[in-house]
N, C-alpha and C positions, 0 to 999 in steps of 0.2 A: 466654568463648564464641568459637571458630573463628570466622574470617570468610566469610560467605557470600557470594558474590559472584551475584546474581541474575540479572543481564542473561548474563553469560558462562555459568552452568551454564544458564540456558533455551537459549541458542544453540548452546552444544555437545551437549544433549540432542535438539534438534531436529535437528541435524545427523547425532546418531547414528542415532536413529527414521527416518529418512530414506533411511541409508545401511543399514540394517539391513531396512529393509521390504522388498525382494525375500528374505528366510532365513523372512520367516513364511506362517505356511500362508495362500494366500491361496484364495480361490472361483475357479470353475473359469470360463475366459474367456465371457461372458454370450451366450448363444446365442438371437441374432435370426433370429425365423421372421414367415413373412407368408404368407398362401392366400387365394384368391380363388375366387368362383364366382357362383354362380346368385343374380337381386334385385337384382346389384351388389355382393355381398357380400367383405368383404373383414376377414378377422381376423389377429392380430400377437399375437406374445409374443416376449419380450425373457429369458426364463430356460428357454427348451430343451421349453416346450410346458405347464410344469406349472400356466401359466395363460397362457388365450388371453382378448384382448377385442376388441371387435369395432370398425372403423373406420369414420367416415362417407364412402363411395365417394361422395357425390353423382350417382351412375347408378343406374336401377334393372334396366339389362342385363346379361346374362348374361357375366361374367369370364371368359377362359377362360383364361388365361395373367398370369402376373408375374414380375418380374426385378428382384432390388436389388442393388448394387454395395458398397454400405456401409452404414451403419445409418440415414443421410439418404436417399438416394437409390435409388428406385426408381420403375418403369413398371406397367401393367396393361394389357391391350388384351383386348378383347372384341366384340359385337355389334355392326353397324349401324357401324363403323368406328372403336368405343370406344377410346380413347386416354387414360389420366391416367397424369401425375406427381405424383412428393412429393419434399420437399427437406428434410421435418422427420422422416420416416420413419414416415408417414403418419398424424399429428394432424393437416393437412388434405393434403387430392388436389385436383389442380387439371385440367381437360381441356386436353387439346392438340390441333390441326388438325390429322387424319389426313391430310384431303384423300379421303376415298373412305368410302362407307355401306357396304361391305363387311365381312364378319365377320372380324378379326384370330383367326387362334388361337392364334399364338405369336410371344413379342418375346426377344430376348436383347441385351444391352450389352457392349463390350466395356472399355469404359472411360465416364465421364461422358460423353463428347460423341458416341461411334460408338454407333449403336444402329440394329437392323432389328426388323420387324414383319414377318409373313408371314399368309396369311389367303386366303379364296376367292377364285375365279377369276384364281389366280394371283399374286394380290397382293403386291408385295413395297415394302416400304420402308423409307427409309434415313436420318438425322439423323445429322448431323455436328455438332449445337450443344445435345447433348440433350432434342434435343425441341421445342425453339422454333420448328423450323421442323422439315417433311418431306418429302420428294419421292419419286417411285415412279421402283423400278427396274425393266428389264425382265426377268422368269423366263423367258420362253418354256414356261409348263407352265400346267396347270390349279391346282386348288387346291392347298395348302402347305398342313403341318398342323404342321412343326417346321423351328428354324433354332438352328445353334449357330455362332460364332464363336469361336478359338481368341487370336485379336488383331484389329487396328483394319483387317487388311488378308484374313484368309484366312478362309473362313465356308463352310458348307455350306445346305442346305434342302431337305427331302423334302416328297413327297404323292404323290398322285393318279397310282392306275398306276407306282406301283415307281419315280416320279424320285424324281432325287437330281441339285443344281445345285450348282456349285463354286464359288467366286470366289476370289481372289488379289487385288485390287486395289482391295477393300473394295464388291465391288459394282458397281461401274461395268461390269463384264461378267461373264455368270456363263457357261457352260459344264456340260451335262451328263457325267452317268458314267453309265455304265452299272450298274444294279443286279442283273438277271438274275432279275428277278420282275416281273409287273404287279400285285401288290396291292397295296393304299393303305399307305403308307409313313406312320404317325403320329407319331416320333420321330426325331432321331436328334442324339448327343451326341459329341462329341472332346474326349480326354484333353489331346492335342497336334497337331501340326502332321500327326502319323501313323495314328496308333490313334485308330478312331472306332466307334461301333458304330449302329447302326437297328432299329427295330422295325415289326409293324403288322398289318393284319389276316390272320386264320390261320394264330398264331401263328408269323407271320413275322420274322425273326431275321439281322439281317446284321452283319459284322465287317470292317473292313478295319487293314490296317498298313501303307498306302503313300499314306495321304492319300487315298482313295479311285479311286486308280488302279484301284484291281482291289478288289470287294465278292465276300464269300466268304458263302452262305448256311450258318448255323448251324440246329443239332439245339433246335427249344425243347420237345417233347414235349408240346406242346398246340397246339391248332387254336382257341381262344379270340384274341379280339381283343386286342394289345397295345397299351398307351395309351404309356408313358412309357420314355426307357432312361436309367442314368446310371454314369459312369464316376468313383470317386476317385482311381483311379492305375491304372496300366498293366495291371493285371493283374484292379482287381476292380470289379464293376458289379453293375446290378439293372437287374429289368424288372419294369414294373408296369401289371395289365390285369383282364381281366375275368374274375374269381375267383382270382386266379395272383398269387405271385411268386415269382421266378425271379432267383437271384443266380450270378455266374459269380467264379472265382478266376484264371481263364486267360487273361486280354483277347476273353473272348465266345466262345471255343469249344467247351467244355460248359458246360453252364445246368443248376442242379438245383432244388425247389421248395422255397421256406419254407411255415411254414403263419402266415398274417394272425392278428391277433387275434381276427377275425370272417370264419369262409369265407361265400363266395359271394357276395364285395361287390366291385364296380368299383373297384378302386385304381388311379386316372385318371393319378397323377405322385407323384413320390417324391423327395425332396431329400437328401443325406449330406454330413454336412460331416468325416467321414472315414471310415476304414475301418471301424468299431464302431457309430457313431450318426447315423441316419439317421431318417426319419418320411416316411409316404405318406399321402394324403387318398382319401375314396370319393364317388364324383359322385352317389349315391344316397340318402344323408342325412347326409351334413355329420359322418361322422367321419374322426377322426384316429387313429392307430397311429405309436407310436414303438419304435424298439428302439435299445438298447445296447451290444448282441453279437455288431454284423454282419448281422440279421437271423432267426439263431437263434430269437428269443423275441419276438414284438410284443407290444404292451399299448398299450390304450386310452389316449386324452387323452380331454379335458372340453371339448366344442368349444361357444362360444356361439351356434350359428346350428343348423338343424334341416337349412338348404336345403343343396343338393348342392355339391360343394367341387370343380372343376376343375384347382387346379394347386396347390403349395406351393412356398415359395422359401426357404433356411436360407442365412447367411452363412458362409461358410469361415472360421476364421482371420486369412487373409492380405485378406478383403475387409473382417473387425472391424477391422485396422487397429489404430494403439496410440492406445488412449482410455487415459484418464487411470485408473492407478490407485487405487483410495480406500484409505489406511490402513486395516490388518487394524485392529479393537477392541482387541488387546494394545497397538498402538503408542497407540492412542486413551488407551484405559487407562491409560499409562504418562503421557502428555503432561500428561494433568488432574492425574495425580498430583505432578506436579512444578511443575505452577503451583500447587495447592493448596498446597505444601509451602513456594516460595517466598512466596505470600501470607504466610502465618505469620510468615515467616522478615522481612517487612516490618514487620508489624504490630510484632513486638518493639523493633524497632531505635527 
């Protein structure tokens, strides 16, 4: 009988299965979604929507916005100056001191510890320790209905009456632009430091490419209220509002219409985590639509809440981060096989 050497063919086996497991087919990188709304309600799925379940907010206010950086961390802000985090990626939420009974309607992070909140009569605030602490900045505007940060240091925020505030130095001073409209501004998103785009009521539609030096009003071909705008790269975006979506290939300069899985429903915000696959929520009954195609084709999810859904938030890629990953079942398969074999191969001896 050959000799079997057990310890050494288990170690070089494992070594190969090891070095081998990036050549096999593995699943496709696991697509964390979160949406928040009306109740307090707030649902999550971790496989790209094909099952959502529902989370205990501990609020029973109205959600209107959410933002997660990674698949721990993320925020919520809502009503009456509603404020929670998660650190587990939300098997529990815990509340944070806003500092103000005012209605948040939108929070974006730029990293764990930089993070703004925006919300009526101007409200705007600022953490630098995520969340532990917050302090209010000055807008000098009326109410805020949207705020995007591009890093720790340059951020925008629209609302009320066609502003649009700037900041460069994380907030400590913000500075308006000029928009070249008064209607209520309810979005507005940046690719980069340059290319940014805005949405809002009647079927309001703006584009800039200098940082918002200079806002350029765009063609949306409806006079419906826009809720949501969002950018994956330079050139392709969506807008999402009331009956409408509206996706562009040009960095916002013409906008042509998808048709929803279901017309005539509020698609309030819309998240992509690239240029193919993306999903929008409706503030009207708590559904979801997903597509794969760019927007081409939606189809229905299975959402567990009936109440209205105000915002959705999907992780990128680069915010998944490199988790760990688990052996395909071949390598699995192969490993039992070969301690199996080596048992035997004890027993005889």
């Amino acid at each position: 009988m050959p000799v079997f050497d057990v310890p050494t063919t288990l170690s070089r086996a494992l070594v190969l299965t090891i070095l081998l497991a990036p050549c096999w087919p593995l699943p496709a990188v696991a697509q964390y979604g979160w949406s928040v709304g009306h109740d307090g309600a707030i649902i999550h799925t971790n496989d790209g929507g094909t099952t959502w379940s529902s989370q205990v907010s501990g609020v029973s206010t109205v959600l209107f916005d959410v933002d997660f950086i990674s698949p721990e961390l993320g925020w919520a802000v809502g009503q009456s100056g509603t404020l929670l985090h998660t650190s587990d990626g939300g098997v529990t939420w815990s509340s944070q001191v806003s500092g103000t009974t005012r209605g948040l309607r939108a929070t974006h992070f730029a990293d764990a510890a930089n993070g703004w909140a925006v919300g009526n009569n101007g409200t705007l605030l600022h953490t630098s320790d995520g969340g532990v602490t917050w302090s209010a900045q000055v807008s000098g505007t009326q109410t805020l209905r949207g705020v995007s940060f591009v890093d720790a240091s340059t951020g925008w925020a629209v609302g009320r009456d066609g502003a649009i505030i700037h900041t460069t130095d994380g907030g400590a001073t913000w500075s308006p632009q000029a928009s070249g409209v008064l209607t209520t501004l309810r979005d507005v998103h940046f690719f980069d430091h340059a290319r940014g785009l805005a949405c809002g009521h009647e079927g309001t539609l703006l584009s800039t490419n200098d940082g918002g030096s200079s806002w350029t009003a765009r063609a949306s071909g409806v006079t419906s209220q826009l809720e949501a705008v969002r950018l994956v790269d330079a050139v392709t975006g969506w807008v999402f509002g009331e009956l409408v979506v509206l996706k562009t290939t040009d960095g916002g300069v013409t906008w042509s219409p998808q048709n929803p899985a279901t017309p005539g429903r509020l698609w309030v915000d819309g998240a992509f985590v690239d240029a193919s696959t993306g999903w929008s929520v409706d503030s009207g009954g708590g559904l979801i639509q997903v597509t794969s195609d760019g927007g081409a084709t939606w189809t229905l999810q299975t959402s567990p809440v009936s109440v209205g859904l105000h915002a959705v938030d999907f992780l990128t890629a680069d915010e998944v981060g490199e988790l760990p990953v688990p052996l395909p079942p071949s390598a699995l398969a192969l490993l039992a096989a070969l301690v199996a074999a080596s048992a035997v191969v004890l027993l005889r001896r």
